[in-house]
C-alpha positions, 0 to 999 in steps of 0.5 A: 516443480517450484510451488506457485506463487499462491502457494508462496503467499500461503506459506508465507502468511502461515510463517508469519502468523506463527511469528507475529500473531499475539496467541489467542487475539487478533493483535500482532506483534511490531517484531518478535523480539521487541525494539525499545521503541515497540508498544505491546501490539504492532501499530496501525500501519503494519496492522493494516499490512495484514488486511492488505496480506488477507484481502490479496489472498481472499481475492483469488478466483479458485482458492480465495474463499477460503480466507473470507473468515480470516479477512472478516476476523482482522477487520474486525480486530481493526476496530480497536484502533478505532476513535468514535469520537473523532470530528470527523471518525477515524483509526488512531495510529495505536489500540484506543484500549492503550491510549491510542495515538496520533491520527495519519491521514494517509493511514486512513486512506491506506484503510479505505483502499483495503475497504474498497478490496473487502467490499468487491470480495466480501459483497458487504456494504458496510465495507463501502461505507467505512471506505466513504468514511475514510475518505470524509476523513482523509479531506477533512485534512485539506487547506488552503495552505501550500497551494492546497493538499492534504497534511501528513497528520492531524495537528501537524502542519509541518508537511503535506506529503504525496503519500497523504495525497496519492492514496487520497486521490486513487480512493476517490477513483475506487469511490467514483466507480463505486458511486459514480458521484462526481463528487469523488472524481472532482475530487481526485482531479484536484487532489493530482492537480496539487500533486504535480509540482512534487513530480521531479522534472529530472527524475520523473518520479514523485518526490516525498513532501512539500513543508510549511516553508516551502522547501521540497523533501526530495527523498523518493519511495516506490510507493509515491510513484505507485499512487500517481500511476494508479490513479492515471490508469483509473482516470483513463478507464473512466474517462477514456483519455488519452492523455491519462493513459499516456501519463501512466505510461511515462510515470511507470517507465520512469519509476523502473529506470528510477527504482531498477538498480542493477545487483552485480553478482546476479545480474538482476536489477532490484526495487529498493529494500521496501517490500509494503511500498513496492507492493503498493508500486505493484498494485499500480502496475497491474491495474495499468496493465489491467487497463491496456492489456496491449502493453508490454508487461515488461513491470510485472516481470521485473517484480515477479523476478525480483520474487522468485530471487528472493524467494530463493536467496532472502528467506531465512530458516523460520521463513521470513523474508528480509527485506532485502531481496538480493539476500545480502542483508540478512538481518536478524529475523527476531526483529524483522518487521511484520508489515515487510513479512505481509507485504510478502503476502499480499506481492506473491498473491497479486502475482500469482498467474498474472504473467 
Protein backbone atom coordinates (compact mmCIF):
# COMPACT_ATOMS: atom_id res chain seq x y z
CA UNK A 1 0.00 0.00 0.00
CA UNK A 2 1.53 3.57 -1.30
CA UNK A 3 1.85 6.02 1.81
CA UNK A 4 -0.34 8.88 1.58
CA UNK A 5 0.42 12.14 0.31
CA UNK A 6 0.76 13.33 4.10
CA UNK A 7 3.07 11.07 4.64
CA UNK A 8 4.80 12.00 1.52
CA UNK A 9 5.02 15.53 2.63
CA UNK A 10 6.54 14.25 6.26
CA UNK A 11 9.04 12.40 4.80
CA UNK A 12 9.94 14.76 2.57
CA UNK A 13 10.56 17.61 5.07
CA UNK A 14 12.11 15.18 7.63
CA UNK A 15 14.83 14.58 4.54
CA UNK A 16 15.04 18.01 3.96
CA UNK A 17 15.62 19.14 7.52
CA UNK A 18 18.46 16.68 7.86
CA UNK A 19 19.90 18.30 4.75
CA UNK A 20 19.43 21.79 4.67
CA UNK A 21 18.89 22.53 8.28
CA UNK A 22 22.11 24.33 9.79
CA UNK A 23 22.54 22.08 13.43
CA UNK A 24 21.13 23.73 16.39
CA UNK A 25 19.65 27.24 14.80
CA UNK A 26 16.84 28.01 12.82
CA UNK A 27 19.08 28.94 9.87
CA UNK A 28 19.11 26.70 6.75
CA UNK A 29 21.19 26.21 4.24
CA UNK A 30 20.90 27.75 0.20
CA UNK A 31 22.33 23.80 -0.77
CA UNK A 32 24.20 21.35 1.06
CA UNK A 33 27.11 21.71 -0.71
CA UNK A 34 27.60 25.76 -1.33
CA UNK A 35 27.85 27.34 -5.07
CA UNK A 36 30.10 30.29 -4.93
CA UNK A 37 27.38 32.39 -5.05
CA UNK A 38 25.79 31.03 -1.86
CA UNK A 39 26.06 33.21 1.53
CA UNK A 40 26.37 31.08 5.01
CA UNK A 41 22.61 30.56 5.42
CA UNK A 42 19.88 30.44 2.66
CA UNK A 43 18.24 33.86 1.67
CA UNK A 44 14.69 34.92 2.22
CA UNK A 45 12.82 33.37 -0.49
CA UNK A 46 13.89 29.92 0.22
CA UNK A 47 13.36 30.72 3.87
CA UNK A 48 10.22 31.52 3.27
CA UNK A 49 9.74 28.25 1.32
CA UNK A 50 9.96 26.60 4.47
CA UNK A 51 7.30 28.66 6.15
CA UNK A 52 5.26 27.94 3.41
CA UNK A 53 6.50 23.71 3.82
CA UNK A 54 5.14 23.97 7.84
CA UNK A 55 2.14 26.10 7.31
CA UNK A 56 0.84 23.38 4.67
CA UNK A 57 1.54 20.63 7.23
CA UNK A 58 0.26 22.45 10.04
CA UNK A 59 -3.09 22.94 8.24
CA UNK A 60 -3.89 19.51 8.11
CA UNK A 61 -7.31 18.90 10.11
CA UNK A 62 -6.27 15.35 11.70
CA UNK A 63 -2.33 15.61 12.10
CA UNK A 64 -1.67 19.26 11.76
CA UNK A 65 -1.36 20.24 15.09
CA UNK A 66 1.59 18.39 15.68
CA UNK A 67 3.64 20.98 13.29
CA UNK A 68 2.19 24.03 15.27
CA UNK A 69 5.80 24.23 17.34
CA UNK A 70 7.67 23.97 14.25
CA UNK A 71 5.75 26.58 12.39
CA UNK A 72 5.99 28.83 15.43
CA UNK A 73 9.81 28.03 15.54
CA UNK A 74 10.63 29.09 11.59
CA UNK A 75 8.50 32.25 12.23
CA UNK A 76 10.40 33.05 14.74
CA UNK A 77 13.73 32.54 13.03
CA UNK A 78 12.10 34.89 10.28
CA UNK A 79 12.81 37.69 11.93
CA UNK A 80 16.59 37.77 11.64
CA UNK A 81 15.85 38.76 8.33
CA UNK A 82 13.79 41.52 9.73
CA UNK A 83 14.65 45.51 9.13
CA UNK A 84 13.04 47.72 11.95
CA UNK A 85 14.26 50.73 10.55
CA UNK A 86 12.89 50.35 7.11
CA UNK A 87 10.42 53.43 6.20
CA UNK A 88 7.92 51.47 5.85
CA UNK A 89 9.19 47.86 7.85
CA UNK A 90 9.86 45.04 6.13
CA UNK A 91 12.33 41.68 5.67
CA UNK A 92 15.38 42.32 3.87
CA UNK A 93 16.25 39.70 1.39
CA UNK A 94 19.64 38.17 3.72
CA UNK A 95 19.98 37.85 7.63
CA UNK A 96 20.39 41.96 9.24
CA UNK A 97 23.08 39.73 11.47
CA UNK A 98 25.50 39.64 7.80
CA UNK A 99 24.47 42.70 6.41
CA UNK A 100 21.45 42.23 5.29
CA UNK A 101 20.19 42.73 1.46
CA UNK A 102 18.22 44.32 -0.75
CA UNK A 103 14.39 44.52 -0.18
CA UNK A 104 11.83 42.66 -2.78
CA UNK A 105 8.32 43.61 -2.67
CA UNK A 106 7.25 40.47 -3.88
CA UNK A 107 9.15 38.93 -1.11
CA UNK A 108 7.22 40.70 1.09
CA UNK A 109 3.93 39.76 -0.17
CA UNK A 110 5.10 36.28 -0.59
CA UNK A 111 5.37 36.72 3.64
CA UNK A 112 2.29 38.30 4.35
CA UNK A 113 0.24 35.39 2.26
CA UNK A 114 2.24 32.74 4.68
CA UNK A 115 0.98 35.43 7.61
CA UNK A 116 -2.37 34.94 6.52
CA UNK A 117 -2.04 30.77 6.70
CA UNK A 118 -0.41 31.06 10.10
CA UNK A 119 -3.18 33.37 11.31
CA UNK A 120 -6.24 30.78 10.30
CA UNK A 121 -4.16 27.96 11.88
CA UNK A 122 -2.33 29.30 14.66
CA UNK A 123 -5.51 31.78 15.98
CA UNK A 124 -2.73 34.50 16.80
CA UNK A 125 -3.49 37.99 15.96
CA UNK A 126 0.20 39.05 15.68
CA UNK A 127 0.25 36.81 12.67
CA UNK A 128 -2.68 39.24 11.06
CA UNK A 129 -0.72 42.09 11.92
CA UNK A 130 2.37 41.32 10.43
CA UNK A 131 0.23 40.19 7.13
CA UNK A 132 -1.07 44.13 7.30
CA UNK A 133 2.30 45.18 7.42
CA UNK A 134 3.19 43.54 4.49
CA UNK A 135 0.93 44.66 2.81
CA UNK A 136 1.80 48.53 3.94
CA UNK A 137 4.86 47.22 2.51
CA UNK A 138 4.10 45.87 -0.58
CA UNK A 139 2.19 49.38 -1.90
CA UNK A 140 4.77 51.36 -0.35
CA UNK A 141 6.08 50.15 -3.91
CA UNK A 142 3.61 51.59 -6.13
CA UNK A 143 4.06 54.64 -8.80
CA UNK A 144 2.60 56.25 -11.12
CA UNK A 145 5.15 55.18 -13.55
CA UNK A 146 4.22 52.50 -16.25
CA UNK A 147 0.53 53.29 -16.13
CA UNK A 148 0.80 52.31 -12.10
CA UNK A 149 2.15 48.84 -10.42
CA UNK A 150 4.29 47.96 -7.88
CA UNK A 151 8.15 47.47 -8.57
CA UNK A 152 10.10 44.38 -8.35
CA UNK A 153 12.36 46.00 -5.47
CA UNK A 154 13.18 48.60 -3.77
CA UNK A 155 15.65 51.45 -5.33
CA UNK A 156 15.19 49.53 -8.80
CA UNK A 157 12.86 51.33 -11.12
CA UNK A 158 14.00 49.22 -13.93
CA UNK A 159 10.98 46.81 -13.91
CA UNK A 160 7.27 46.32 -12.58
CA UNK A 161 6.85 42.47 -12.63
CA UNK A 162 3.23 40.33 -12.38
CA UNK A 163 5.10 38.57 -9.30
CA UNK A 164 5.57 41.75 -7.40
CA UNK A 165 1.65 42.69 -8.37
CA UNK A 166 -0.12 39.07 -8.07
CA UNK A 167 0.66 38.31 -4.69
CA UNK A 168 0.06 41.97 -3.91
CA UNK A 169 -3.37 41.60 -5.27
CA UNK A 170 -4.43 38.13 -3.55
CA UNK A 171 -3.02 39.56 -0.07
CA UNK A 172 -5.34 42.36 -0.20
CA UNK A 173 -8.27 39.73 -0.92
CA UNK A 174 -7.00 37.40 2.07
CA UNK A 175 -6.89 41.15 3.91
CA UNK A 176 -10.54 41.95 2.95
CA UNK A 177 -11.84 38.84 4.04
CA UNK A 178 -10.17 39.34 7.19
CA UNK A 179 -10.97 42.87 7.98
CA UNK A 180 -13.53 43.32 5.66
CA UNK A 181 -12.02 47.05 4.84
CA UNK A 182 -12.70 48.07 1.39
CA UNK A 183 -9.69 49.52 1.69
CA UNK A 184 -8.01 46.23 0.58
CA UNK A 185 -10.35 45.18 -2.25
CA UNK A 186 -10.09 48.54 -3.91
CA UNK A 187 -6.93 47.94 -3.77
CA UNK A 188 -6.65 44.40 -5.41
CA UNK A 189 -9.18 45.54 -8.16
CA UNK A 190 -6.70 48.30 -9.04
CA UNK A 191 -3.60 46.48 -8.63
CA UNK A 192 -5.34 43.68 -11.46
CA UNK A 193 -6.70 46.23 -13.44
CA UNK A 194 -2.83 47.10 -14.09
CA UNK A 195 -2.22 43.83 -14.40
CA UNK A 196 -4.22 43.12 -17.44
CA UNK A 197 -2.14 44.54 -20.29
CA UNK A 198 0.64 41.89 -19.25
CA UNK A 199 -1.94 38.84 -19.82
CA UNK A 200 -0.84 37.45 -23.48
CA UNK A 201 -3.91 37.76 -25.80
CA UNK A 202 -2.32 34.56 -27.52
CA UNK A 203 -1.06 32.54 -25.10
CA UNK A 204 -3.73 33.41 -22.36
CA UNK A 205 -1.52 33.56 -19.68
CA UNK A 206 0.41 36.30 -17.88
CA UNK A 207 3.71 37.35 -18.99
CA UNK A 208 6.97 38.14 -16.59
CA UNK A 209 7.20 42.04 -16.50
CA UNK A 210 6.85 45.43 -18.11
CA UNK A 211 10.49 47.62 -17.83
CA UNK A 212 10.83 51.21 -17.57
CA UNK A 213 11.01 51.57 -21.26
CA UNK A 214 7.99 50.02 -21.96
CA UNK A 215 9.14 46.75 -23.64
CA UNK A 216 7.39 43.49 -22.46
CA UNK A 217 9.35 40.72 -20.77
CA UNK A 218 7.70 38.04 -22.39
CA UNK A 219 9.00 34.93 -20.49
CA UNK A 220 6.06 32.89 -18.74
CA UNK A 221 6.39 31.18 -15.06
CA UNK A 222 3.22 29.19 -13.40
CA UNK A 223 3.49 31.03 -10.71
CA UNK A 224 2.28 34.28 -12.50
CA UNK A 225 -0.69 32.82 -13.76
CA UNK A 226 -1.36 31.09 -10.37
CA UNK A 227 -1.59 34.82 -8.74
CA UNK A 228 -4.28 36.23 -11.55
CA UNK A 229 -6.38 32.83 -11.04
CA UNK A 230 -6.04 33.27 -7.37
CA UNK A 231 -7.33 36.32 -6.97
CA UNK A 232 -10.28 35.94 -9.59
CA UNK A 233 -11.57 33.05 -7.45
CA UNK A 234 -11.62 35.20 -4.25
CA UNK A 235 -12.99 38.00 -6.18
CA UNK A 236 -15.97 35.83 -6.99
CA UNK A 237 -16.38 34.50 -3.38
CA UNK A 238 -16.64 38.05 -2.28
CA UNK A 239 -18.43 39.36 -4.53
CA UNK A 240 -20.62 36.87 -6.09
CA UNK A 241 -19.59 37.79 -9.87
CA UNK A 242 -19.79 36.08 -12.56
CA UNK A 243 -17.67 37.57 -14.49
CA UNK A 244 -14.74 36.58 -12.12
CA UNK A 245 -15.45 33.21 -11.81
CA UNK A 246 -15.58 32.91 -15.47
CA UNK A 247 -12.22 34.64 -15.76
CA UNK A 248 -10.74 32.16 -13.42
CA UNK A 249 -11.80 29.75 -15.60
CA UNK A 250 -10.16 30.72 -18.75
CA UNK A 251 -6.81 31.78 -16.73
CA UNK A 252 -6.65 27.97 -15.32
CA UNK A 253 -7.70 26.42 -18.73
CA UNK A 254 -5.23 28.46 -20.53
CA UNK A 255 -2.31 28.10 -18.17
CA UNK A 256 -2.80 23.88 -18.63
CA UNK A 257 -2.72 24.17 -22.19
CA UNK A 258 0.20 26.63 -21.68
CA UNK A 259 2.31 24.77 -19.03
CA UNK A 260 1.07 20.80 -19.60
CA UNK A 261 3.61 19.58 -21.97
CA UNK A 262 3.73 16.18 -23.01
CA UNK A 263 6.79 13.76 -21.92
CA UNK A 264 6.93 11.10 -24.62
CA UNK A 265 8.20 8.09 -22.80
CA UNK A 266 5.69 8.21 -20.07
CA UNK A 267 2.87 9.48 -21.83
CA UNK A 268 2.34 12.11 -18.91
CA UNK A 269 2.21 15.77 -19.44
CA UNK A 270 4.26 17.85 -17.11
CA UNK A 271 4.59 21.39 -15.31
CA UNK A 272 7.94 22.97 -15.96
CA UNK A 273 11.04 22.29 -13.62
CA UNK A 274 9.72 24.91 -10.96
CA UNK A 275 8.41 23.18 -8.00
CA UNK A 276 7.82 26.50 -5.62
CA UNK A 277 6.11 28.03 -8.56
CA UNK A 278 3.85 25.26 -9.54
CA UNK A 279 3.03 25.04 -5.65
CA UNK A 280 1.89 28.63 -6.07
CA UNK A 281 -0.19 27.57 -9.63
CA UNK A 282 -1.40 24.87 -6.96
CA UNK A 283 -2.80 26.97 -4.48
CA UNK A 284 -4.50 28.80 -7.02
CA UNK A 285 -6.30 25.79 -8.61
CA UNK A 286 -7.66 24.77 -5.12
CA UNK A 287 -8.96 27.64 -3.99
CA UNK A 288 -10.80 27.78 -7.65
CA UNK A 289 -11.99 24.77 -6.97
CA UNK A 290 -12.81 25.58 -3.39
CA UNK A 291 -15.17 27.99 -4.63
CA UNK A 292 -16.97 26.10 -7.41
CA UNK A 293 -16.68 22.63 -6.30
CA UNK A 294 -19.01 21.82 -9.16
CA UNK A 295 -16.17 22.10 -11.58
CA UNK A 296 -14.41 19.48 -13.03
CA UNK A 297 -10.92 18.93 -10.79
CA UNK A 298 -9.39 18.02 -14.07
CA UNK A 299 -6.13 20.72 -12.72
CA UNK A 300 -5.74 18.99 -9.42
CA UNK A 301 -5.36 15.90 -11.03
CA UNK A 302 -2.92 16.53 -13.42
CA UNK A 303 -0.64 18.05 -10.32
CA UNK A 304 -1.45 14.90 -8.26
CA UNK A 305 -0.10 12.84 -11.01
CA UNK A 306 2.58 14.83 -12.02
CA UNK A 307 3.40 13.68 -7.91
CA UNK A 308 3.07 10.40 -7.75
CA UNK A 309 5.40 10.37 -11.04
CA UNK A 310 8.08 12.11 -9.44
CA UNK A 311 7.28 10.48 -6.41
CA UNK A 312 8.52 7.28 -8.04
CA UNK A 313 10.95 8.55 -10.73
CA UNK A 314 12.76 11.87 -9.55
CA UNK A 315 13.71 11.21 -5.91
CA UNK A 316 17.32 10.43 -5.35
CA UNK A 317 18.63 7.99 -2.47
CA UNK A 318 19.00 10.49 0.42
CA UNK A 319 15.60 11.54 -0.60
CA UNK A 320 15.62 14.71 -2.48
CA UNK A 321 13.67 15.79 -5.10
CA UNK A 322 15.03 17.11 -8.28
CA UNK A 323 13.16 19.44 -9.78
CA UNK A 324 12.49 17.72 -12.78
CA UNK A 325 9.77 15.53 -12.31
CA UNK A 326 9.82 13.18 -15.13
CA UNK A 327 13.54 12.01 -13.29
CA UNK A 328 15.64 12.77 -16.67
CA UNK A 329 17.63 15.48 -14.72
CA UNK A 330 18.74 14.05 -12.10
CA UNK A 331 21.14 16.77 -11.00
CA UNK A 332 23.36 16.35 -8.47
CA UNK A 333 21.52 16.25 -5.02
CA UNK A 334 24.62 18.07 -3.06
CA UNK A 335 23.45 21.19 -4.70
CA UNK A 336 19.62 20.74 -5.00
CA UNK A 337 18.14 23.88 -3.83
CA UNK A 338 16.26 24.14 -0.53
CA UNK A 339 13.05 26.04 -1.56
CA UNK A 340 12.60 23.15 -4.61
CA UNK A 341 12.89 20.45 -1.81
CA UNK A 342 10.10 22.69 0.36
CA UNK A 343 7.86 23.35 -2.22
CA UNK A 344 8.05 19.47 -2.28
CA UNK A 345 6.64 19.85 1.20
CA UNK A 346 4.05 21.95 1.02
CA UNK A 347 2.68 20.22 -2.95
CA UNK A 348 1.93 16.86 -1.25
CA UNK A 349 0.49 18.22 1.76
CA UNK A 350 -2.08 20.48 -0.14
CA UNK A 351 -3.01 17.52 -2.12
CA UNK A 352 -3.41 15.10 0.45
CA UNK A 353 -7.14 13.64 0.03
CA UNK A 354 -8.28 16.51 -2.15
CA UNK A 355 -8.98 14.43 -4.99
Amino acid sequence: MSESFYTRAELTCAAMLARFRVKDTNYFYERVKALPTDRKVCELWPYSGVISAYNALAAHPAYGERYYPALRQVLAGLETYYDPAGQPTGYDSYILAEGGAQKYYDDNEWLGLEFIRAFHTLKDNRYLEKAIEMFRYAISGWSDAMGGGIYWREKDPDTKNTCSNGPAAVLALQLYEETQERFYLEWALKILDWLKPLKSPVKGVYLDAIKQDGAIDERTFTYNSGTPIHANALLYKITGENQYLNEANFLAGASYRHFARLEAQSGLKFLPNTPWFNAVLLRAYLELYHVDPSHDPVYLLFIKANLEYAWKHARAADLSFSPDWTGHIDLDSDVRWLLDQAAMVELYALLDKIV
